[in-house]
KEKE-3310 file (N, C-alpha, C; in steps of 0.2 Angstrom, whole numbers, plus 5000, padded with zeros to 4 digits):
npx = (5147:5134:5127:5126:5112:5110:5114:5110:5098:5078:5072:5080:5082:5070:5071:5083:5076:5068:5078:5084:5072:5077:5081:5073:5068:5077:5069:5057:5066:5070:5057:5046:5045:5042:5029:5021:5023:5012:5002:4995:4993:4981:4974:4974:4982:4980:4978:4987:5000:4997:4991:5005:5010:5003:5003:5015:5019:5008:5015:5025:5021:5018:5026:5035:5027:5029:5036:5046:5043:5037:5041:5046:5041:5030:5020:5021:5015:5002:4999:4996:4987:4977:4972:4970:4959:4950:4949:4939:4931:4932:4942:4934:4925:4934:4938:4928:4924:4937:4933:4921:4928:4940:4952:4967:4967:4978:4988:5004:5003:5015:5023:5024:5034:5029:5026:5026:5016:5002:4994:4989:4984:4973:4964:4963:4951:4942:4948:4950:4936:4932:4942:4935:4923:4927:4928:4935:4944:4949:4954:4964:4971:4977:4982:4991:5001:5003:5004:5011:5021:5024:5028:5016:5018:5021:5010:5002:5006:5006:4991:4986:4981:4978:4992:4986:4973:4977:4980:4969:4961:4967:4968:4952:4953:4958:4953:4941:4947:4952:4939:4933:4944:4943:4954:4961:4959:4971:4976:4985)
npy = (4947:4947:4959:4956:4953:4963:4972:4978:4991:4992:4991:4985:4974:4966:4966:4958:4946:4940:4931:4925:4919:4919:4931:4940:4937:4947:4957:4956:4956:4967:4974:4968:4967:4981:4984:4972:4975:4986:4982:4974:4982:4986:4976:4967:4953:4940:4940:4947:4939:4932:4943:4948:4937:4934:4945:4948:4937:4938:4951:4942:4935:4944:4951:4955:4963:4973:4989:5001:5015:5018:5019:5003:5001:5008:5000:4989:4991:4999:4982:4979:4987:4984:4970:4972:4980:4970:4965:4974:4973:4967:4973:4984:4981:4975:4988:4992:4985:4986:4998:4997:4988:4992:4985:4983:4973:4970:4971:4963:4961:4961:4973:4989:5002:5010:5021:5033:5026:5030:5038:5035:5024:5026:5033:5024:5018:5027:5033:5022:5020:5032:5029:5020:5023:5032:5032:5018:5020:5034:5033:5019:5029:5039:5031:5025:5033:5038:5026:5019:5026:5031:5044:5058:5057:5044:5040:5044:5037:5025:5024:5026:5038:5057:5068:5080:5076:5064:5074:5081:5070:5066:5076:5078:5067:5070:5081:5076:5065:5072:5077:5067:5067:5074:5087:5083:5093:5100:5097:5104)
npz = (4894:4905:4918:4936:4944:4954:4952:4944:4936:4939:4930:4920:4930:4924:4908:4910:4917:4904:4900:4909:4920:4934:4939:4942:4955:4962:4962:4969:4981:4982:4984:4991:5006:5008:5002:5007:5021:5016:5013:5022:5032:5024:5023:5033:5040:5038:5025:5018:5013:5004:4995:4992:4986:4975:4968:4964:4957:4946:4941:4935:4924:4919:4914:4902:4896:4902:4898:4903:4902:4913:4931:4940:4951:4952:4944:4949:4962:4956:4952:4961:4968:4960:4964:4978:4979:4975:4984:4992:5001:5011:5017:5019:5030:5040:5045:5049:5060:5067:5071:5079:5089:5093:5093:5082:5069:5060:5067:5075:5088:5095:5105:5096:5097:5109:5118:5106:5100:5109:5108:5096:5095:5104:5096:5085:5082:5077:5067:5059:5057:5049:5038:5035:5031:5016:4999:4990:4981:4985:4998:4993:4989:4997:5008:5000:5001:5017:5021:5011:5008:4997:4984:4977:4964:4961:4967:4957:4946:4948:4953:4942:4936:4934:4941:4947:4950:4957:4968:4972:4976:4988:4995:4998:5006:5016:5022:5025:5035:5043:5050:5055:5067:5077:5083:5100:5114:5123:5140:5151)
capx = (5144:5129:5129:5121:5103:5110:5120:5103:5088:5074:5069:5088:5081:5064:5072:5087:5071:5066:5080:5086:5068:5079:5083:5066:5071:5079:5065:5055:5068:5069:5051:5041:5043:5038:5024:5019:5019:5008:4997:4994:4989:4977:4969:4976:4990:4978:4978:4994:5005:4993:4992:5010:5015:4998:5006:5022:5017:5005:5021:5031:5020:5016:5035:5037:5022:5030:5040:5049:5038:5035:5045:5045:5039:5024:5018:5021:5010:4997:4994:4993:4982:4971:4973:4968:4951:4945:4947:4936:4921:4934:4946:4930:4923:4941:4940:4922:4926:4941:4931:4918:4932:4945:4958:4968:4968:4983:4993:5003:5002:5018:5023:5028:5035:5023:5024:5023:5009:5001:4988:4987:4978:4965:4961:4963:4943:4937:4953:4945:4929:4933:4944:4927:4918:4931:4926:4940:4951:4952:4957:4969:4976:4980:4986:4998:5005:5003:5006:5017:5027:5025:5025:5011:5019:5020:5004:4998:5007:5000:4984:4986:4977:4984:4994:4981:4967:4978:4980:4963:4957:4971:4965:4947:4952:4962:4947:4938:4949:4952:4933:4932:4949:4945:4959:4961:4962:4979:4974:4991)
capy = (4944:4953:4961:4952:4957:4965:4980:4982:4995:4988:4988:4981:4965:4966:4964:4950:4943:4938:4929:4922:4921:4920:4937:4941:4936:4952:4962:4952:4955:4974:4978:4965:4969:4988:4979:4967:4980:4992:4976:4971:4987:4987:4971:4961:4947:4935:4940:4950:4936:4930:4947:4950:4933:4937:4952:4947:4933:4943:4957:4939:4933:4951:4956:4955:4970:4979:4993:5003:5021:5020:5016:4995:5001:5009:4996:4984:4993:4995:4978:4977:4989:4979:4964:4975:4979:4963:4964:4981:4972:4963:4979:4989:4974:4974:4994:4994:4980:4989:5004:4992:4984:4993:4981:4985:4965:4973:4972:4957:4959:4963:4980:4994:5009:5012:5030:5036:5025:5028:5043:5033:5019:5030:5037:5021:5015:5034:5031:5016:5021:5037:5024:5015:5028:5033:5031:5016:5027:5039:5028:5019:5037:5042:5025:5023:5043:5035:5018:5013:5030:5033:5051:5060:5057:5037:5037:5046:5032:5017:5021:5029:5043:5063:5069:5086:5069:5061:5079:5080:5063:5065:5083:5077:5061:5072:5083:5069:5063:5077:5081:5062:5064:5082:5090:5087:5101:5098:5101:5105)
capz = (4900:4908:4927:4939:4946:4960:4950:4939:4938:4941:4922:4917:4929:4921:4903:4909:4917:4902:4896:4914:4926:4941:4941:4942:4962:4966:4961:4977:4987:4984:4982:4992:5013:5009:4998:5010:5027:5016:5011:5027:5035:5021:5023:5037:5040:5034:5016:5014:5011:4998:4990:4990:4982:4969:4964:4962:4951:4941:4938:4933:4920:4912:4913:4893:4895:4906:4893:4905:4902:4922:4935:4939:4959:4952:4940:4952:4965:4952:4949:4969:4971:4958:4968:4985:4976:4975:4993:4996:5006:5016:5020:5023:5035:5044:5047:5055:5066:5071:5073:5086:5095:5094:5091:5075:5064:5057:5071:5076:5096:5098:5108:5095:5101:5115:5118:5101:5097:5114:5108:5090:5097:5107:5091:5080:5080:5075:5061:5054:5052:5044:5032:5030:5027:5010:4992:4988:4976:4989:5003:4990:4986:5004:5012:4998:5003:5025:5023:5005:5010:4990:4983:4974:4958:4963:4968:4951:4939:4953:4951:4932:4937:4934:4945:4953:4954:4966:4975:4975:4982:4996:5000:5000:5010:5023:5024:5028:5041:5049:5052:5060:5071:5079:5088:5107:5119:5131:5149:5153)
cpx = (5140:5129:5124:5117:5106:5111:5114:5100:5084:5071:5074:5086:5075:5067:5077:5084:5069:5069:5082:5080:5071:5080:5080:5067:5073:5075:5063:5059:5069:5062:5045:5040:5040:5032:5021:5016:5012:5002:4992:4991:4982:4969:4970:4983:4985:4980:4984:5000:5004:4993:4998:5014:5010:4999:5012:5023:5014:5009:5024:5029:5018:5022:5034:5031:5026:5036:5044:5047:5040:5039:5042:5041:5031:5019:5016:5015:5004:4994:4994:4987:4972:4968:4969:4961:4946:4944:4943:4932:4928:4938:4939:4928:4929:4940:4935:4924:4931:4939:4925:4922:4940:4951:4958:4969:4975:4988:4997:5004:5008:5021:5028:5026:5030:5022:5023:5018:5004:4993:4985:4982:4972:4962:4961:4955:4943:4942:4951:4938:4928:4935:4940:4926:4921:4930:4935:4947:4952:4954:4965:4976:4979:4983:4993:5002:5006:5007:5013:5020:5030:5025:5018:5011:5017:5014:5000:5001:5003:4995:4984:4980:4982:4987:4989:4976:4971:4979:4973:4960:4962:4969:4959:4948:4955:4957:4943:4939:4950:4946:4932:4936:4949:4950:4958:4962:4968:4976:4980:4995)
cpy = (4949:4952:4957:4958:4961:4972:4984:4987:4992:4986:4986:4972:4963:4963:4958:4947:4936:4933:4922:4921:4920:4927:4941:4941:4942:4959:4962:4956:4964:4978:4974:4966:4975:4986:4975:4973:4985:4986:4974:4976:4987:4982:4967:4956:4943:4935:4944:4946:4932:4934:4948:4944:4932:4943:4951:4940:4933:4946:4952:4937:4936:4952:4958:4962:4976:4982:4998:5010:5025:5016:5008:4997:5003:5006:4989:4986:4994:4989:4977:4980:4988:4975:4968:4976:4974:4962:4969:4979:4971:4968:4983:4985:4976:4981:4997:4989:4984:4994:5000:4991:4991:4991:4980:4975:4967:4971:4965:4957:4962:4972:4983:5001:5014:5019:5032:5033:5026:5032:5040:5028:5020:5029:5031:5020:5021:5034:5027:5017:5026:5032:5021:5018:5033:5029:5024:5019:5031:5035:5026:5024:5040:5038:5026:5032:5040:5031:5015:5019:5032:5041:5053:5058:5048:5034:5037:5040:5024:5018:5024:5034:5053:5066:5074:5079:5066:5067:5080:5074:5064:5072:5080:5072:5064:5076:5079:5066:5065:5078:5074:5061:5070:5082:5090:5091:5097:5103:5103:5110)
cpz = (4903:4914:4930:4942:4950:4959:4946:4942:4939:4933:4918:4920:4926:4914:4907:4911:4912:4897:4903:4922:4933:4945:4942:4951:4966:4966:4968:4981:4988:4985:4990:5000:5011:5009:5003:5017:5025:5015:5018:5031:5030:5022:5030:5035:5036:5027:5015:5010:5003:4992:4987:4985:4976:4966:4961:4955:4946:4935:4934:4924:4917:4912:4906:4892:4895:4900:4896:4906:4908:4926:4938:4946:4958:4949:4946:4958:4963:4954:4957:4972:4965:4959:4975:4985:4976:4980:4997:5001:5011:5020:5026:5030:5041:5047:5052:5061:5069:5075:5078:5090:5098:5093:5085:5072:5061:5062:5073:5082:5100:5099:5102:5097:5102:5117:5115:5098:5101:5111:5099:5090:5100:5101:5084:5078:5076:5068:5055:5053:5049:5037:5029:5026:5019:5005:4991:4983:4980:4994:5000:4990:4995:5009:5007:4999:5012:5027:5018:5007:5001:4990:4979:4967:4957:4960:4960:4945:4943:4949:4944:4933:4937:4940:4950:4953:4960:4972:4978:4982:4987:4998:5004:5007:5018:5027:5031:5035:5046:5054:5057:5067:5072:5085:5096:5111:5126:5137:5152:5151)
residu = (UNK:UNK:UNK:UNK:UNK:UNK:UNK:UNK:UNK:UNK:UNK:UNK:UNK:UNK:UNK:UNK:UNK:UNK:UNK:UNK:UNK:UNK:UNK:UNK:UNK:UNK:UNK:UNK:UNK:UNK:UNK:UNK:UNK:UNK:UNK:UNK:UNK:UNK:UNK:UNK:UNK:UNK:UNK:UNK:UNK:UNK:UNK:UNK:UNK:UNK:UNK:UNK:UNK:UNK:UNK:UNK:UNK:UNK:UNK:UNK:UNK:UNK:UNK:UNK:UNK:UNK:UNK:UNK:UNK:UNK:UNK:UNK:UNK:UNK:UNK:UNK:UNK:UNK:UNK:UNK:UNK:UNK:UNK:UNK:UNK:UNK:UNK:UNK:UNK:UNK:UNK:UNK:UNK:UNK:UNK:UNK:UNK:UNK:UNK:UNK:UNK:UNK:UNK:UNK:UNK:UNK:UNK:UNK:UNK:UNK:UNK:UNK:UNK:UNK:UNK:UNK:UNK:UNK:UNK:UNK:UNK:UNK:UNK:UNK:UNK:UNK:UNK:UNK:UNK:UNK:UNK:UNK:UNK:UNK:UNK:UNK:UNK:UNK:UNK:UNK:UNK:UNK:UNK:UNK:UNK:UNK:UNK:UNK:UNK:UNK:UNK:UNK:UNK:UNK:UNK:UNK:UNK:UNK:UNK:UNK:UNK:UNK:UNK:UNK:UNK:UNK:UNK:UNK:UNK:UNK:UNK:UNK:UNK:UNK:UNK:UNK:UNK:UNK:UNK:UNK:UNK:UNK:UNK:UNK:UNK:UNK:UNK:UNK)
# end
């Protein structure tokens, strides 16, 4: 008798997937909020939900691809940050406007933790136009390090790139961001 999904690795429910597509289900329910919170920083609420259940459908009907090589989090990341591409105009679009108004699209209104956001939303616009202004692979490359909470290695199998190229493009991109989000002087 085989274990249930629950007891599996992620590439134990990947193969009994392809015998029992229910169990394709626990992948979702381990993988898809991170998945969806980084999603959504990316693009908005609008489209994240859309990206997230376009991703996860994608991973359902390549499964029989997926060979286990690379961890199932990174593959699966991957095909999302393939899907997120298709979105370039409309992320970049989303980060100048942030950076005109000032109000993040990304946010859903209600109050988080006010005091440690308090000097992050001063400094969001001049954040988001730096992000515009980022070659889309390097953006990619340093969201998923901020936002997906992945590591360098992650990043380097996500986007199938060597591991020193993703150290690059996040050095470059940090560069970059630092030069747009100069240091305040404390009057105190």
């Amino acid at each position: 008798m085989s274990q249930p999904a629950e007891k599996l690795d992620d590439s134990g429910i990947v193969a009994a997937s392809l015998e029992d597509p229910e169990a394709f289900g626990e992948l979702f329910r381990r993988h898809a909020p991170r998945l969806h919170a980084y999603i959504k920083r990316r693009l908005g609420s609008t489209l994240a939900d859309d990206v997230v259940a376009e991703t996860f459908a994608t991973a359902f009907r390549q499964r029989g691809r997926f060979d286990g090589r690379a961890e199932f989090a990174a593959w699966l990341w991957g095909i999302a940050g393939h899907l997120i591409a298709r979105h370039h105009r409309q992320e970049t679009r989303m980060y100048r406007a942030f950076a005109r108004t000032g109000v993040d699209p990304a946010e859903d209104g209600i109050a988080d933790l006010a005091g440690d956001r308090a000097d992050a939303a001063a400094r969001s616009p001049q954040l988001a136009k730096a992000l515009a202004s980022l070659s889309a692979q390097d953006r990619s490359a340093v969201l998923l390090l901020a936002w997906g909470e992945l590591s360098y290695a992650e990043i380097a199998a996500t986007l199938d790139l060597p591991l020193g190229t993703v150290k690059a493009k996040i050095h470059r991109a940090r560069t970059k961001l630092r030069k747009a989000l100069p240091e305040e002087k404390n009057d105190g």
